[in-house]
C-alpha positions in Angstrom: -2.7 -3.4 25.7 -5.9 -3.4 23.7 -4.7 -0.2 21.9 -1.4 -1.6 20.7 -3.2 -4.3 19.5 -5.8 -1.7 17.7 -2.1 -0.3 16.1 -1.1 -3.6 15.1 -4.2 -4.6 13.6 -4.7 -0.8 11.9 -1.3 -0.9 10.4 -1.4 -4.4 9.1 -4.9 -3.4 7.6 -3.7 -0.4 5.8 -0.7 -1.9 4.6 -2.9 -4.9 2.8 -5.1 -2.4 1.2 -2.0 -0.5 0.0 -0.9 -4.2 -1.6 -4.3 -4.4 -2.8 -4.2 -1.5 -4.5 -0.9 -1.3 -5.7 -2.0 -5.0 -7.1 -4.9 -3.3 -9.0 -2.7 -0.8 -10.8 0.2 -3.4 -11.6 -1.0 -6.6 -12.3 -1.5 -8.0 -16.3 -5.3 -8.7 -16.7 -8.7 -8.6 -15.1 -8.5 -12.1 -13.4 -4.9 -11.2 -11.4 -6.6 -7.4 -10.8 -9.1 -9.2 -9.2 -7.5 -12.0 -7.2 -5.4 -8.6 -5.6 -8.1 -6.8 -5.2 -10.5 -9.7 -3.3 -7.8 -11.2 -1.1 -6.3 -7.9 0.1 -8.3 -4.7 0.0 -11.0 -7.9 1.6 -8.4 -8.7 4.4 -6.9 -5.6 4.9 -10.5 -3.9 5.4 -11.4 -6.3 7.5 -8.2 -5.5 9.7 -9.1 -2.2 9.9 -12.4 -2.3 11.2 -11.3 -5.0 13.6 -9.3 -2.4 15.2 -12.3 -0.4 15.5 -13.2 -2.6 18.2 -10.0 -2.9 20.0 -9.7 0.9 20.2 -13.6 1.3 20.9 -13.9 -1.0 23.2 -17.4 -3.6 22.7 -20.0 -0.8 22.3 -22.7 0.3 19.4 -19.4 1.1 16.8 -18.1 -1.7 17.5 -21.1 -4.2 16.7 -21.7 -1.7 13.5 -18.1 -2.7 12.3 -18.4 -6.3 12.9 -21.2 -6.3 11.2 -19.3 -4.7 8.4 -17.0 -7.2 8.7 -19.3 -10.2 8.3 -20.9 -8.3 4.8 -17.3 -7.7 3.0 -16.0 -11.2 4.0 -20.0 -12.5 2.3 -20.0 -10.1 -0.5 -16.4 -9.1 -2.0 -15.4 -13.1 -2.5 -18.8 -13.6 -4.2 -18.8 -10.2 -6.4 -14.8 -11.3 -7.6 -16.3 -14.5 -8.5 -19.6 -13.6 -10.4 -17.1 -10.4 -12.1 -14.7 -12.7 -13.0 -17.5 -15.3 -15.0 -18.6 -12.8 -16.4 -15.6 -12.2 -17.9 -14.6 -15.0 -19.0 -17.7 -15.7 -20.5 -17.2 -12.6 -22.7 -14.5 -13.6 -23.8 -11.4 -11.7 -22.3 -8.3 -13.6 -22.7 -6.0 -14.7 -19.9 -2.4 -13.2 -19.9 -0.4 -14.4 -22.4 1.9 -15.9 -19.2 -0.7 -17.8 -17.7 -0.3 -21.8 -17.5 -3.9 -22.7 -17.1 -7.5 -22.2 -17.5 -9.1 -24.2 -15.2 -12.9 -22.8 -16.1 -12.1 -23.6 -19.7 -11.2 -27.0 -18.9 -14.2 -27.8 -17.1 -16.5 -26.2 -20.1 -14.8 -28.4 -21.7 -15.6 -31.1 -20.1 -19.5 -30.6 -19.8 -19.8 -29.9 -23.4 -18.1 -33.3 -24.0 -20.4 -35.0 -21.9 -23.4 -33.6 -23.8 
């Protein structure tokens, strides 16, 4: 039972990093790249070293990849954020196609405050 759930989880992993990736390559600008890139490759990573404790069993691997787990669920959210600022901040353009600019709106906001 606890290796068809490993399957489950493994497949489901590798087909959200697949997403994720295809999202990288297809998407219009950095901000999109990078919404794909954190929610899938993040989820679908995390999937796949879940399975590592259903097919491992609760042993040293398995604490390694929780472990794992806990540091790319911390890390890649905060790293897509701090990228994305900066970019912004730089001064790279949304897609033409995008409604709103919801950082720009609140700079906006604070410098009118001033």
């Amino acid at each position: 039972m606890s290796e068809t759930i490993g399957y489950i989880l493994l497949t489901v992993g590798i087909a959200f990093d697949v997403l994720g990736c295809i999202g990288l390559v297809r998407l219009p600008d950095v901000y999109n790249r990078l919404q794909a890139g954190t929610k899938c490759v993040t989820l679908g990573t995390a999937a796949i070293l879940l399975s590592v404790l259903f097919f491992t069993g609760f042993n040293a691997i398995s604490v390694k990849a929780l472990l794992c787990i806990w540091f790319i669920l911390i890390t890649s959210p905060t790293a897509a954020h701090a990228i994305s600022r900066a970019a912004h901040r730089s001064g790279i353009r949304l897609w033409k196609g995008s409604v709103l600019d919801r950082y720009a709106e609140d700079r906006e906001g604070a410098e009118d405050k001033q």
